[in-house]
C-alpha positions as CSV (number, residue, x, y, z in Angstrom):
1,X,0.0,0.0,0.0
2,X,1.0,3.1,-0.8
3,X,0.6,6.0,2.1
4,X,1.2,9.8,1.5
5,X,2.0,12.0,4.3
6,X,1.3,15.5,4.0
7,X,3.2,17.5,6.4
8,X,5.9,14.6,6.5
9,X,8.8,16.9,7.9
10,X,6.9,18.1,11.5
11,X,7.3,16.1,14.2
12,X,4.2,13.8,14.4
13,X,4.7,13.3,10.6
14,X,8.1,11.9,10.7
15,X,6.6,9.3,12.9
16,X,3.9,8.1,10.9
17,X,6.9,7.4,8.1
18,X,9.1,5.7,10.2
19,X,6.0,3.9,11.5
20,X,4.4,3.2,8.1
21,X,8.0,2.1,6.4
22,X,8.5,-0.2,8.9
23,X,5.0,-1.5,8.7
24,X,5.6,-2.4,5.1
25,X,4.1,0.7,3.3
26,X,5.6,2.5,0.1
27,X,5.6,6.0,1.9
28,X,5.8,9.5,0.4
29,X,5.8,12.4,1.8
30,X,5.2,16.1,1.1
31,X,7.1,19.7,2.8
32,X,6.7,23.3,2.6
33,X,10.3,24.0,3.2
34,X,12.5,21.3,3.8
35,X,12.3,17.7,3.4
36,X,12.6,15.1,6.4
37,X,15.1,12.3,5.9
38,X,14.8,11.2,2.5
39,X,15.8,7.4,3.8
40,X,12.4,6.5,4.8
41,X,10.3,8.3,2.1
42,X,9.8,9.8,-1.5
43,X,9.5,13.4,-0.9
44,X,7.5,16.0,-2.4
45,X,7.3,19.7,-2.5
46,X,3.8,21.0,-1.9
47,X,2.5,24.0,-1.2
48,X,-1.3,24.0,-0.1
49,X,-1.9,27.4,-1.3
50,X,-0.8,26.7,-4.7
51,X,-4.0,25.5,-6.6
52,X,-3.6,22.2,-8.9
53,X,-0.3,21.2,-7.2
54,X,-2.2,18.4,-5.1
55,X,-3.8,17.1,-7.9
56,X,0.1,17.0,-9.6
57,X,1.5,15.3,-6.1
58,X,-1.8,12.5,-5.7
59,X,-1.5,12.0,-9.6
60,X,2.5,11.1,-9.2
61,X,1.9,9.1,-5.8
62,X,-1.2,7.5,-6.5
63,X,-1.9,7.0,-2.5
64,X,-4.5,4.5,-1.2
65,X,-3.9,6.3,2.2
66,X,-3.3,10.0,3.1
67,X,-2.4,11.0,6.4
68,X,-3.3,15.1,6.9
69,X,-0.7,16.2,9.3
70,X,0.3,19.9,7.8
71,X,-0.8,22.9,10.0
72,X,0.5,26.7,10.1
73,X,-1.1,28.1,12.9
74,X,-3.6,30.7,12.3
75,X,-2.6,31.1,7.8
76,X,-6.1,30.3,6.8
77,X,-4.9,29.1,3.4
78,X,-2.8,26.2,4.9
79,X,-4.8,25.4,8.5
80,X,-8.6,25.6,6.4
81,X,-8.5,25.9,3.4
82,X,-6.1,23.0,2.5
83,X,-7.6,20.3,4.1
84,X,-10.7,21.2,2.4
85,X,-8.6,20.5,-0.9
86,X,-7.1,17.1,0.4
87,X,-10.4,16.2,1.3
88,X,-11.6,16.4,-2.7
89,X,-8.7,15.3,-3.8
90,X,-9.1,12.2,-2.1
91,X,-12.7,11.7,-2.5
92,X,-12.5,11.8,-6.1
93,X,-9.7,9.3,-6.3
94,X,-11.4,7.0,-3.4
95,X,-8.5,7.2,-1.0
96,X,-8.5,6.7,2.5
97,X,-8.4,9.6,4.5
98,X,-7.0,10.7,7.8
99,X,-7.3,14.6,9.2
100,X,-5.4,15.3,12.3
101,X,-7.2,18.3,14.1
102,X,-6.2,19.7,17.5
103,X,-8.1,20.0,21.3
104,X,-7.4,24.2,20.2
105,X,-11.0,23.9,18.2
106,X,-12.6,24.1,21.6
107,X,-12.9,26.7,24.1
108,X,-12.4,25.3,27.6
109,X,-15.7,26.4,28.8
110,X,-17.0,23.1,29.7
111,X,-13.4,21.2,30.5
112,X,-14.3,17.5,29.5
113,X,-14.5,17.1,25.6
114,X,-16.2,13.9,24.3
115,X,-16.0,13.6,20.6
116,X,-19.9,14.8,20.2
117,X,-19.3,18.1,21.7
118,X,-19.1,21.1,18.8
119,X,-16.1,23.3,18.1
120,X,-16.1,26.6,20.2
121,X,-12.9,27.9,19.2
122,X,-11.7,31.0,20.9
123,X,-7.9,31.8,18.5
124,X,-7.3,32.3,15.0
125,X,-6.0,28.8,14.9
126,X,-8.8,26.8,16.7
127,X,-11.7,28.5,14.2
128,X,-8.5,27.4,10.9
129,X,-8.9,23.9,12.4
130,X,-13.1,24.1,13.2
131,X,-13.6,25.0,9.6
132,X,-11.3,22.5,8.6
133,X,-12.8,19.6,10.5
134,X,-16.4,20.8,9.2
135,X,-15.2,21.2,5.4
136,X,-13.3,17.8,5.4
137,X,-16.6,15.6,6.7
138,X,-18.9,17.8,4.5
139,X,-16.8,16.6,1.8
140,X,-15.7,13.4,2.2
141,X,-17.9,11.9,5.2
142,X,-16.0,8.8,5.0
143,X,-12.4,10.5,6.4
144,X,-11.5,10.4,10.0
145,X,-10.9,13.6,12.0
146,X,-8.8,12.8,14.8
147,X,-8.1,15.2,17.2
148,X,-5.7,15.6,19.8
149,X,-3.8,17.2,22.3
150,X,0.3,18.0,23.0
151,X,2.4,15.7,21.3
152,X,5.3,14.7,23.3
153,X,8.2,12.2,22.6
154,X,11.9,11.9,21.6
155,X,12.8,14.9,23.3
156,X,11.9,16.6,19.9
157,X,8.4,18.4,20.6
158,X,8.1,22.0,21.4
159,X,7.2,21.8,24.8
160,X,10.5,19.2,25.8
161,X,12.7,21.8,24.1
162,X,11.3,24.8,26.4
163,X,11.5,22.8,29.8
164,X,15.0,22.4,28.7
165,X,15.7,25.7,28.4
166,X,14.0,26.5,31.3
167,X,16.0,24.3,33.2
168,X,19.7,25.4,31.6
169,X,18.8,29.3,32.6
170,X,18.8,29.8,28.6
171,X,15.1,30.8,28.5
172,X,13.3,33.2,30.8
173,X,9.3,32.4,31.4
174,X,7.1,30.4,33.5
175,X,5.3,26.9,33.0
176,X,1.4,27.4,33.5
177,X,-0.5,25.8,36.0
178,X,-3.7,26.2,35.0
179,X,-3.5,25.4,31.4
180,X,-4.6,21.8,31.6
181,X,-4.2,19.3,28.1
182,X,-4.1,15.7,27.9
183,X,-0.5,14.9,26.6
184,X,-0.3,12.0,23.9
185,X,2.7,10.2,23.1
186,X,4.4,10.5,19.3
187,X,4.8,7.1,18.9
188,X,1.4,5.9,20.4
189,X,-0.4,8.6,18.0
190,X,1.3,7.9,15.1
191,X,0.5,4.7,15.6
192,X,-3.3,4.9,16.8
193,X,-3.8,6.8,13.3
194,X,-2.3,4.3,11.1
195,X,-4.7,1.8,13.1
196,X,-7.8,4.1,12.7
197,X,-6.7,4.0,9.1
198,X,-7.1,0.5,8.6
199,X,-10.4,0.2,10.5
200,X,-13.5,1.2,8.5
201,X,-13.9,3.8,11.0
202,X,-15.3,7.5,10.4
203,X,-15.7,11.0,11.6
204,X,-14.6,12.7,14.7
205,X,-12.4,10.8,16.8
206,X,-10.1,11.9,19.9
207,X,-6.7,10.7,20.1
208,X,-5.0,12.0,23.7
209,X,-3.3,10.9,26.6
210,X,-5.0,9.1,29.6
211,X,-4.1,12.1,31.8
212,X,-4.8,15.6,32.2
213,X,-1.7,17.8,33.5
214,X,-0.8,21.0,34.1
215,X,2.3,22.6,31.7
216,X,4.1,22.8,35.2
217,X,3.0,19.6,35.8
218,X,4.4,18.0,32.1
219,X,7.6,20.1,32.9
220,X,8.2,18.5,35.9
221,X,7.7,15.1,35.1
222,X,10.2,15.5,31.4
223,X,12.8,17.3,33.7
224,X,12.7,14.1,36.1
225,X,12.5,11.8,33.2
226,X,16.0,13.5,31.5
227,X,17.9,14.3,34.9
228,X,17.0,18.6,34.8
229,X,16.7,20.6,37.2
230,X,13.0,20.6,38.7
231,X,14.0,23.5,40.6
232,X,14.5,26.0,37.8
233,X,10.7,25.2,36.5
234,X,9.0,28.5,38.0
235,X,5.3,28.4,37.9
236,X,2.8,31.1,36.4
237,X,-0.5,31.6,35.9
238,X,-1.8,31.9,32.2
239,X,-5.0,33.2,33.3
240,X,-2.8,36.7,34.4
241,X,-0.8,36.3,31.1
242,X,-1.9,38.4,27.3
243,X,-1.4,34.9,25.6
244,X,-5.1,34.4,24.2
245,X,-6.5,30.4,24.4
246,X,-8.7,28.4,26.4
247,X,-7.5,27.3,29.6
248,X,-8.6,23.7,30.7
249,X,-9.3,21.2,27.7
250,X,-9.8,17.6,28.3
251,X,-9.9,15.2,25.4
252,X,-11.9,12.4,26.4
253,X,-10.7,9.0,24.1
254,X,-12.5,7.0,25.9
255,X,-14.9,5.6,23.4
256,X,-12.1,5.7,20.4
257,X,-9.9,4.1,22.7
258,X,-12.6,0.9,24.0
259,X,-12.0,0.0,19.8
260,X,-8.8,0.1,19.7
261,X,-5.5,-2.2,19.8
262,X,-3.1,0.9,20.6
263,X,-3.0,2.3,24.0
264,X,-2.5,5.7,24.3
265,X,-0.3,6.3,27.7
266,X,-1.0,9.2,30.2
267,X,1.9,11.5,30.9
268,X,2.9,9.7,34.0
269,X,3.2,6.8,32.2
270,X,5.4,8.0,29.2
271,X,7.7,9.8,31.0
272,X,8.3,7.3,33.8
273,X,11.5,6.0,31.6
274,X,14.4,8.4,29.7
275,X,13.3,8.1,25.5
276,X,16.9,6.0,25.0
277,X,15.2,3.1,27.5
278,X,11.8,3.2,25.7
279,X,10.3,0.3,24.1
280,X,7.9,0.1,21.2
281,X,4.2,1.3,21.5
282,X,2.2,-1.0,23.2
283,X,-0.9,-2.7,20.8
C-alpha cells in the first residue's frame, strides 16, 4: 500500500513514516520548506496554497492512504482551506483519509470534551482547524478527523525543548498551571492513526493521553524523566498572562480508545523511563 504524508517533515509526521516504512508501506511524503530524511520516504514539495499542485502530487503518488498532518497556525490558506482541498482530492480518487485536528478547536468552557461536543474555538487557529474539521466531513464523510492534544516524545516536541531551556537558565518564562491538556505520546499517536486507518472507522475521533496535566505539571515530570533541574521550573498563571487560548481542555478518548488495539499512555506513564530506554508502542 502506498501511504502519503502530508506535512511529513513536523514532528508527528516523521513518525507516521518511520512507523508506516517499517510496517511495510511505500511512503511518500510532502514539505513546505525542507524535506525530512529522505531514507524513509519519497518526498514532495507541496504547497497548499498553490492550486492544482495536489492534484500533480496525488496523480505522481497515486496513495491508497493520506495521512493530513500539515498545519501553520492561524494562515487560513494552509490550517482551512487546505484540508478542504485534500479532502476532494481524495474523495475523487477514493483514497482513505485521515485529518489530524487539534483540542485548540474548543474553548475550555466546559473542560471534559467527548467527541460529540461542537467546536467553540476562541484563537485564530482553533476556528482554521473548526472550519477544517467541518469542510473535510462535508466533503468526504467517509475520512477520519482525529483530534488531539500535546504531542510529546523523543525529546523533539516543542514543549520538551522549552522545559530544557528553562532548566539550563537559557530561557526566561514560566510553565502554567492552570492550562490543563491531555498529553499524547508521538509514537502511540502515530501509531493509533495508522490503526484508525485501517479500520472502516469515520468522523470525529479523539486521540490524547489518559491524563490531564498542568504545563508545570508536564515540565516537571520530562525534567525528572531526563535528569533537569525541577527546581529552575518557575510556575505562572496563564489566566494573568496576554497569551489568548482556552485554559482547561480535556480530550476524552474514551470511546475511540474501548475500539482500539493501541493504547495511548498518560503522561505519567510516558515519561516514567528516559526516550533511549523506551520500548515500542504497546498494541
Amino acid at each position: 500500500m502506498t501511504t502519503l504524508i502530508i506535512g511529513g517533515s513536523g514532528f508527528l509526521g516523521a513518525e507516521l513514516i518511520r512507523q508506516a516504512t517499517a510496517a511495510g508501506d511505500s511512503t511518500a511524503a510532502t514539505y513546505a520548506t525542507e524535506p525530512g530524511d529522505t531514507a524513509y520516504a519519497k518526498w514532495w514539495h507541496l504547497d497548499l496554497t498553490e492550486a492544482g499542485r495536489l492534484d500533480e502530487v496525488m496523480a505522481e503518488v497515486e496513495p491508497r492512504l493520506v495521512i493530513n498532518v500539515a498545519s501553520s497556525k492561524a494562515n487560513w490558506g494552509v490550517t482551512a482551506q487546505g484540508p478542504l482541498r485534500i479532502a476532494m482530492a481524495t474523495a475523487q480518487t477514493g483514497s482513505r483519509l485521515m485529518h489530524v485536528s487539534s483540542d485548540a478547536v474548543f474553548s475550555g468552557g466546559r473542560v471534559h470534551y467527548d467527541e460529540h461536543c461542537l467546536p467553540d474555538p476562541v484563537t485564530p487557529y482553533g476556528a482554521a482547524k473548526a472550519a477544517a474539521e467541518t469542510g473535510v466531513l462535508t466533503l468526504y464523510p467517509q475520512a477520519v478527523v482525529a483530534r488531539t492534544s500535546l504531542i510529546i516524545g523523543h525529546g523533539r516536541s516543542v514543549h520538551e525543548r522549552v522545559v530544557h531551556e528553562l532548566a539550563a537558565g537559557t530561557r526566561q518564562g514560566s510553565l502554567f498551571t492552570d492550562d490543563v491538556r491531555c498529553p499524547v505520546y508521538v509514537e502511540d499517536l502515530a501509531a493509533a492513526l495508522l490503526e484508525l486507518a485501517a479500520s472502516d472507522a469515520a468522523g470525529v475521533r479523539h486521540l490524547a493521553g489518559a491524563d490531564a496535566v498542568s504545563r508545570h505539571e508536564l515540565g516537571t515530570l520530562i525534567a525528572r524523566r531526563d535528569g533537569l533541574d525541577v527546581s529552575q521550573l518557575r510556575t505562572g498563571l496563564r489566566a494573568h498572562s496576554a497569551l489568548p487560548g482556552a485554559l482547561d481542555v480535556r480530550l476524552d478518548s474514551c470511546a475511540t480508545q474501548k475500539t482500539m488495539r493501541t493504547v495511548l499512555r498518560g503522561a505519567k506513564e510516558f515519561c516514567a523511563v528516559p526516550p533511549s530506554s523506551r520500548s515500542a508502542p504497546s498494541t
